[in-house]
C-alpha positions in Angstrom: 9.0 -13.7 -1.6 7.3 -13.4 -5.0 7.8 -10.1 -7.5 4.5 -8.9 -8.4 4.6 -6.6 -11.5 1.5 -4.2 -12.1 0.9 -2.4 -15.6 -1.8 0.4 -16.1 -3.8 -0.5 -19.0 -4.8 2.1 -21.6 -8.2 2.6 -22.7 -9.2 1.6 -25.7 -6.3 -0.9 -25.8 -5.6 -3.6 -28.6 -4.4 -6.7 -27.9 -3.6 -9.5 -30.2 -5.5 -12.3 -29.3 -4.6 -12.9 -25.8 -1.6 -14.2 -23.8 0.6 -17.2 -25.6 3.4 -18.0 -22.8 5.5 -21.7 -22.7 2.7 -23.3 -20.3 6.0 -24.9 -18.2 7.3 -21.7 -17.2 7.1 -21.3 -13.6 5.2 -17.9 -13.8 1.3 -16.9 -12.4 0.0 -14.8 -14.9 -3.3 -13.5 -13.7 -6.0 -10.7 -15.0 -4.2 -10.3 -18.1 -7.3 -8.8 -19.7 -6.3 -5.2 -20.4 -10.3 -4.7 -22.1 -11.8 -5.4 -18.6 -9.3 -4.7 -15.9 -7.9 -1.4 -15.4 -4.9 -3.0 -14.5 -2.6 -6.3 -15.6 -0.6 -7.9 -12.6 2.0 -10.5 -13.5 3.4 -12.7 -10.2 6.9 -14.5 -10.6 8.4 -16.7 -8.3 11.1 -15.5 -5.8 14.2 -17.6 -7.7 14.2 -15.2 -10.5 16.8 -12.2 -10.4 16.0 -8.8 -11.8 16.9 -9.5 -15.0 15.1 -12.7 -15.8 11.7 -11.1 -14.4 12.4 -7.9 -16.4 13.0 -10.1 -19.6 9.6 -12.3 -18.9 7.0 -9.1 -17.9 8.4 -7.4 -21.2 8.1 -10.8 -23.4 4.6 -11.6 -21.5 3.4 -7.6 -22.5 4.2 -7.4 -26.0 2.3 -10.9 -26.9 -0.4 -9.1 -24.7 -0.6 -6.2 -26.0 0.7 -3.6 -29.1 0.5 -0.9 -27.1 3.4 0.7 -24.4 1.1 0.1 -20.7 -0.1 3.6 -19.1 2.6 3.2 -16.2 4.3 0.3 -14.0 4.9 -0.7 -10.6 7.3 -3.4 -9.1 7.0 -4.5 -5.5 7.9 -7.0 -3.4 11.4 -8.4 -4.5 13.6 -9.0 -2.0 16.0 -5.6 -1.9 13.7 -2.9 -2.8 16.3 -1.1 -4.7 16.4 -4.5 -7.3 12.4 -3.5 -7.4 13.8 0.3 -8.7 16.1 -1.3 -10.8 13.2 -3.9 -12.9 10.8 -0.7 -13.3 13.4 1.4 -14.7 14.4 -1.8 -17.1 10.8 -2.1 -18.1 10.4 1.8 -18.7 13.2 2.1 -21.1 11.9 -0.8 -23.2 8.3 -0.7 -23.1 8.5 3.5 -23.6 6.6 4.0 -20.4 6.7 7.6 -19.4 9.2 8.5 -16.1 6.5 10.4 -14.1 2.9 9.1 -14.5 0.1 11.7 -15.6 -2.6 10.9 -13.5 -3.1 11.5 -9.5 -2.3 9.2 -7.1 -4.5 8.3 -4.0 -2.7 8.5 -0.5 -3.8 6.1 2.2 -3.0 7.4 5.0 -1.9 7.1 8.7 -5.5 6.7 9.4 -6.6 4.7 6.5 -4.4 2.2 7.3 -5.3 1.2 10.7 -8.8 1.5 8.9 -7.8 -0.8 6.6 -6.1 -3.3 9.5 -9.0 -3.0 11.2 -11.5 -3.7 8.6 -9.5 -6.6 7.3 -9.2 -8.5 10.2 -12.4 -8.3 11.8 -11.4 -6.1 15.0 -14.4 -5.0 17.2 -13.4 -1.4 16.6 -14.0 -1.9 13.1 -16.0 1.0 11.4 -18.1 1.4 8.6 -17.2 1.1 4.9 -15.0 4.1 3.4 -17.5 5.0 0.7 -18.3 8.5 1.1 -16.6 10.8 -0.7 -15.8 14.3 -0.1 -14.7 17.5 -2.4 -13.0 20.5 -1.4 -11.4 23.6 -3.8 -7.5 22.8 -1.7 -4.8 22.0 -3.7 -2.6 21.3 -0.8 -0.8 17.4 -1.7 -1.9 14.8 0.6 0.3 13.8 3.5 -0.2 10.8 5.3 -1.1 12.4 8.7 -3.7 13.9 7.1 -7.2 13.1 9.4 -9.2 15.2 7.3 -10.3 16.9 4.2 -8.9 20.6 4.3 -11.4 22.8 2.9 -13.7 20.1 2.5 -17.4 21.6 0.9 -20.2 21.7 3.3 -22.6 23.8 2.4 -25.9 22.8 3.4 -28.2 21.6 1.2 -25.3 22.0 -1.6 -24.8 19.3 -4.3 -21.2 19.2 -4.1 -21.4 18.1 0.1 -20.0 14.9 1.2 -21.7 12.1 -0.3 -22.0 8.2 -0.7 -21.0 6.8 -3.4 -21.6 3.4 -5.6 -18.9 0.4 -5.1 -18.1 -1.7 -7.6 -15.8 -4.8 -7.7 -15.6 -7.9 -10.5 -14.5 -11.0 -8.7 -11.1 -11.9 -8.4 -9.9 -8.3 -9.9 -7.4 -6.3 -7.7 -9.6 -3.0 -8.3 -12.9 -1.6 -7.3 -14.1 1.5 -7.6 -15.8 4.2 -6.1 -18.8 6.0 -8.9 -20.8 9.1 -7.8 -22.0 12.4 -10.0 -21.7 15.6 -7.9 -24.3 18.1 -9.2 -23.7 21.9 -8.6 -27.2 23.6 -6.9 -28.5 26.7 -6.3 -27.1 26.6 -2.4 -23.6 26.1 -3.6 -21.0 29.0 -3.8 -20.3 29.3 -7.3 -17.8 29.4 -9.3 -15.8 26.8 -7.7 -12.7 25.0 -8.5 -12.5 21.5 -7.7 -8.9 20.5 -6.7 -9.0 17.0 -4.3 -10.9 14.6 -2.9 -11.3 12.5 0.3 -13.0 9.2 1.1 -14.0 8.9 4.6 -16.0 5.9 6.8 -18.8 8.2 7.6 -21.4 10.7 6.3 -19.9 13.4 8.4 -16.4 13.5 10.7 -14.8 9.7 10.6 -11.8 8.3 9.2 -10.0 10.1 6.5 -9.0 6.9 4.7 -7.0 8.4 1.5 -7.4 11.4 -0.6 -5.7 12.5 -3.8 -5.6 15.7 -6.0 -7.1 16.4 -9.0 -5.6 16.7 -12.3 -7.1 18.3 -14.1 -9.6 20.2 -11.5 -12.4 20.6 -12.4 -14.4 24.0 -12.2 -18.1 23.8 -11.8 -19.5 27.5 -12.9 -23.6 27.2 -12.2 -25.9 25.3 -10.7 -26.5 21.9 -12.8 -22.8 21.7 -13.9 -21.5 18.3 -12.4 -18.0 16.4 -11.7 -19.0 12.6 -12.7 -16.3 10.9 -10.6 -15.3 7.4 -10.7 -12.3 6.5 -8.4 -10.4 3.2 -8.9 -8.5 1.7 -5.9 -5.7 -1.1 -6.3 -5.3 -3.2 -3.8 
């Protein structure tokens, strides 16, 4: 089994000049483009121990890049607690912070059989998780969530369930998910934005994953907005 190694790339990010690795070395390097992908995801073969792929993801960063990546992720070694082990190594010597700042999306319970489903093309198959819901709840995600606690729905409100625009650039691992919530006159104002949802349907449907927000965001009259963009890593 392969050891795939994902970095978070910062934004701006200076690189210099591009990758420069010993073209016999049995490694796939692929979207090592921190200036267009939101993320850099090195592959090495299953022979390699811990400490050899540790050594090559460092070596294969710093000629990629000069600065420290936004956060990493190991998976798919053999023992997972080797996986631990080669993220902790990388941590320490690229400076990468222990806890990452940002939120995480949760698929969940749900999303996953969504996910199955979609994938392979079962007749229960459903319609694309593009709609995205708010709601002021700062309650963290749990996997059998099935929906959006607290989730806005005030009619004719700006800040209701809505679909938004996908985007994907071939052969990336990422797309995202782009819509601008506008605050109206039918909305209950102030509010505090504190999670969102993205479901298979305009209304009810599959709770796919959800994630809080940090920082929320508070919209205090009607015209104030929450531009949201979502990236999702497959």
């Amino acid at each position: 089994m392969s050891t795939v190694v994902t970095f978070g790339n910062l934004a701006p990010i200076q690189t210099k000049g591009g990758l420069n690795v010993d073209p016999d070395a049995q490694l796939d390097y692929t979207e090592l483009d921190p200036l267009e992908n939101n993320t850099t995801v090195m592959v090495f073969p299953e022979e390699l121990d811990h400490m050899q792929i540790a050594d090559n993801a460092e070596t294969a960063w710093r000629y990629h890049s000069t600065q420290a990546p936004g956060w990493v992720m190991v998976e798919s070694v053999a023992e997972s607690h080797e996986a631990e082990v080669v993220e902790q190594i990388l941590r320490e010597r690229l400076g990468i912070p222990d806890s990452d700042p940002g939120p995480k999306m949760l698929l969940t319970t749900a999303g996953k059989d969504f996910v199955m489903k979609q994938m392979a093309g079962a007749a229960s198959a459903t319609a694309v998780a593009k709609w995205v819901a708010l709601t002021a709840n700062t309650t963290t995600p749990v996997v059998g969530d099935t929906t959006l606690t607290g989730e806005i729905t005030t009619g004719g409100g700006g800040l209701v369930r809505a679909a938004t625009t996908y985007a994907h650039t071939g052969g990336a691992s990422t797309y995202t998910l782009t819509n601008t919530f506008t605050a109206n006159g039918s909305d209950s104002l102030p509010v505090t934005i504190g999670k969102v949802g993205a479901f298979d349907a305009a209304s009810s449907g599959t709770l796919v994953f959800s994630t809080l927000l940090t920082p929320t965001a508070t919209l205090s009259a009607s015209g104030d907005n929450l531009p949201l963009t979502w990236t999702v890593t497959i």
